[in-house]
C-alpha positions as CSV (number, residue, x, y, z in Angstrom):
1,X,0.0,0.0,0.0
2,X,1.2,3.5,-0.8
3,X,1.2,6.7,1.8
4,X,-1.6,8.8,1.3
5,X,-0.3,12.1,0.1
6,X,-1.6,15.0,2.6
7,X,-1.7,18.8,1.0
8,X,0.1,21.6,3.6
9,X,-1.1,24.9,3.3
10,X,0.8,27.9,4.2
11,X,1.1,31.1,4.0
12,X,3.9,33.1,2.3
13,X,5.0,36.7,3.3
14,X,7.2,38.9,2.0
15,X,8.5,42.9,2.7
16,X,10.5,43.1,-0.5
17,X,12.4,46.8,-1.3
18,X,15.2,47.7,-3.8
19,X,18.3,47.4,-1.0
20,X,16.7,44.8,1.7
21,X,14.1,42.0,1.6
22,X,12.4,40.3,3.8
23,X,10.1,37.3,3.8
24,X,9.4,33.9,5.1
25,X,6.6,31.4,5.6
26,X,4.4,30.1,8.3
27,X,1.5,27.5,9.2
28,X,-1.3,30.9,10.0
29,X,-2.0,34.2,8.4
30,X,-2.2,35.7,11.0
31,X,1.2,35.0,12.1
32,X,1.9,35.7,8.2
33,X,0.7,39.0,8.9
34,X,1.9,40.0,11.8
35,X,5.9,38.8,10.3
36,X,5.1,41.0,7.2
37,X,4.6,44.3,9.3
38,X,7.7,43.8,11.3
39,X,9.6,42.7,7.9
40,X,8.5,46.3,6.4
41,X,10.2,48.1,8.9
42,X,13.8,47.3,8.3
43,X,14.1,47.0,4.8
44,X,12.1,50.3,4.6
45,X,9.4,49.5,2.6
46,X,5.6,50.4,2.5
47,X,4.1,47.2,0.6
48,X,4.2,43.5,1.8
49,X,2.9,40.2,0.6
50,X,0.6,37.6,2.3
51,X,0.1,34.8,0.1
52,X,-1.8,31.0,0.3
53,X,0.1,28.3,-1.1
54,X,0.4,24.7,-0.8
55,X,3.9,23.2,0.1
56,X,5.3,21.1,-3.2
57,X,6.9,17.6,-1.6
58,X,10.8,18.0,-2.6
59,X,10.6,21.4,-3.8
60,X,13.5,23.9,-3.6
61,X,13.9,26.9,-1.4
62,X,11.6,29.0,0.0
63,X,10.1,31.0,-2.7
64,X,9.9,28.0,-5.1
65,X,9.3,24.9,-3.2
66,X,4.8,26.2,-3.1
67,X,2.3,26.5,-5.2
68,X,0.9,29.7,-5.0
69,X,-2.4,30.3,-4.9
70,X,-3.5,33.5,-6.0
71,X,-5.3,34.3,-2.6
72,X,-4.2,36.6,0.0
73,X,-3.3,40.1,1.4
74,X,-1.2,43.0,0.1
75,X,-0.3,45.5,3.3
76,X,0.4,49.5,2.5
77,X,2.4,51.1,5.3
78,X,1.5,54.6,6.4
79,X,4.0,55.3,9.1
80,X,3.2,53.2,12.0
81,X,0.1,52.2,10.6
82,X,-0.4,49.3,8.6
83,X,-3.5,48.9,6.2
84,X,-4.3,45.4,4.8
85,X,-6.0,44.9,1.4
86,X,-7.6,41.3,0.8
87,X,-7.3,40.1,-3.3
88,X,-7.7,37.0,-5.5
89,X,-5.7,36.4,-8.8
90,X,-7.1,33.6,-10.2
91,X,-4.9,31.2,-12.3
92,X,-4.8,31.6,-15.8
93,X,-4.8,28.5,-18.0
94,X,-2.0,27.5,-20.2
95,X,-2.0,28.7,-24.1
């Protein structure tokens, strides 16, 4: 008998500028969320990432090792003050 395969979902972050990044994954958005913030602070941006995915068995680092998918939160930093935008990019289908 084969191991049933089980699906992991997590969420992706990411507090990406032109001279520092940030970013990382974790098992809640919340968490996600809370790790983007404190990521925009130090590489001095005003826009983070929160993104679903599912974790790809024997994938490669971070950033390429998930399936994205298209659901999640994009933050906009106002000083101390973070505002958190919900969207959904659906997948498009191969040509």
């Amino acid at each position: 008998m084969g191991m049933a395969m089980r699906m992991v979902t997590v969420w992706l972050w990411d507090a990406d500028g032109p001279a520092h990044s940030a970013s990382g994954v974790t098992d809640h958005d919340g968490t996600a969320k809370d790790a983007a913030r404190q990521g925009m602070i130090p590489t001095g941006v005003d826009t983070a990432t929160v993104e679903q995915a599912t974790h790809l068995a024997g994938g490669g680092w971070m950033r390429s090792g998930y399936h994205r998918t298209g659901t999640g939160w994009t933050a906009e930093r106002h000083g101390s003050r973070v505002r958190w935008t919900r969207f959904h990019r659906p997948e498009r289908a191969a040509s």
